[in-house]
C-alpha positions as CSV (number, residue, x, y, z in Angstrom):
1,X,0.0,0.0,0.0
2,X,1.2,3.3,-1.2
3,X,2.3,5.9,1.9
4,X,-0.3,8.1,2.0
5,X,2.0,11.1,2.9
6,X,4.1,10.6,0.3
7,X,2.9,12.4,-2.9
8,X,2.4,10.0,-5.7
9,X,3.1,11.6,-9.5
10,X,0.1,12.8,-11.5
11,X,1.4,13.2,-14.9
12,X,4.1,11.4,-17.3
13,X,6.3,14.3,-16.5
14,X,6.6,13.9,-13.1
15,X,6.6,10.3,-13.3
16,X,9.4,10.4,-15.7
17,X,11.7,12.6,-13.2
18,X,14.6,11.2,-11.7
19,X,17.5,13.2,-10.3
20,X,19.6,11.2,-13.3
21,X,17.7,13.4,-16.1
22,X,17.5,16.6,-14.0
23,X,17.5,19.7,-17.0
24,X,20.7,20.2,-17.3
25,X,19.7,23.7,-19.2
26,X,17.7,26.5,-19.7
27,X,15.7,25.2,-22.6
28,X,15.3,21.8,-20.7
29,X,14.0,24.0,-17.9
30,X,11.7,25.6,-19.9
31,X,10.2,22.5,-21.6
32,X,9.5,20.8,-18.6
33,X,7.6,23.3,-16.9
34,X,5.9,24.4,-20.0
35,X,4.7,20.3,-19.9
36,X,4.0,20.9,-16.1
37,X,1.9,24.1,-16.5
38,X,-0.1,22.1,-19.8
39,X,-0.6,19.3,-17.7
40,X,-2.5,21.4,-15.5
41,X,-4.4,23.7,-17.1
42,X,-5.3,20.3,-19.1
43,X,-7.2,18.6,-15.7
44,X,-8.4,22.0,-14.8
45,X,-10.3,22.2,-18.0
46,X,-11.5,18.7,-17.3
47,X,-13.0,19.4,-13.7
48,X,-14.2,22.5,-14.6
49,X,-16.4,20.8,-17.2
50,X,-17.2,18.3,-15.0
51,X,-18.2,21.0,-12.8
52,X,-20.3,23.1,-15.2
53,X,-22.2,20.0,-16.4
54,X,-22.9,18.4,-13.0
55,X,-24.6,22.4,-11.9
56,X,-26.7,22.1,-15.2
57,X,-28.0,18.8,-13.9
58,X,-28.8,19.9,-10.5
59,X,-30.2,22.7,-12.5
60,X,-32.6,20.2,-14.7
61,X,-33.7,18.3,-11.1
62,X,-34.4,21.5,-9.5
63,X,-36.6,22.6,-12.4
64,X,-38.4,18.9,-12.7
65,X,-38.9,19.1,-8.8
66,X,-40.5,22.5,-9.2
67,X,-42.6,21.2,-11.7
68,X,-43.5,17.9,-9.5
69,X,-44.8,19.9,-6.6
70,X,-46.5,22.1,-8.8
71,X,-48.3,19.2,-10.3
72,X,-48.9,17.8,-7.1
73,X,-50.2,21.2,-5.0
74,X,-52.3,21.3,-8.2
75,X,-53.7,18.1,-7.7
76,X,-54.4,18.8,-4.2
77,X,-56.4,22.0,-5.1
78,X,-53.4,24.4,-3.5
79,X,-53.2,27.6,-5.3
80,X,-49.9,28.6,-6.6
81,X,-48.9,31.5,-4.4
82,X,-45.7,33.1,-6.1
């Protein structure tokens, strides 16, 4: 079982890190943090449209709840008082 202090890496840049193929230069340096900051823009994209589209369901069941208990106080001869 993995330590669960210990950090484990979330991309194939990370991953790929060792101390042996440190950048040795600027452009290196560049590269990999370029890859870093892509990687992360990348999976926040992805959970903010997993966001967006899980608030537009809640959305939809809020406005098919509305409509239930407008149904029902309708059936039970309960005014709409808005």
């Amino acid at each position: 079982m993995a330590d669960p202090k210990v950090e484990q890496p979330t991309s194939d840049v990370e991953s790929n890190y060792t101390p042996s193929n440190d950048p040795k230069n600027m452009q290196e340096v560049t590269q990999y943090v370029q890859s870093l900051l892509q990687n992360m823009q990348d999976k926040f994209q992805s959970m903010s449209d997993q966001i967006i589209n899980r608030i537009d369901e809640m959305g939809t069941r809020v406005d098919e709840l509305e409509k239930n208990i407008t149904d029902l106080m309708t059936q039970a001869g309960v005014e709409n008082e808005k």
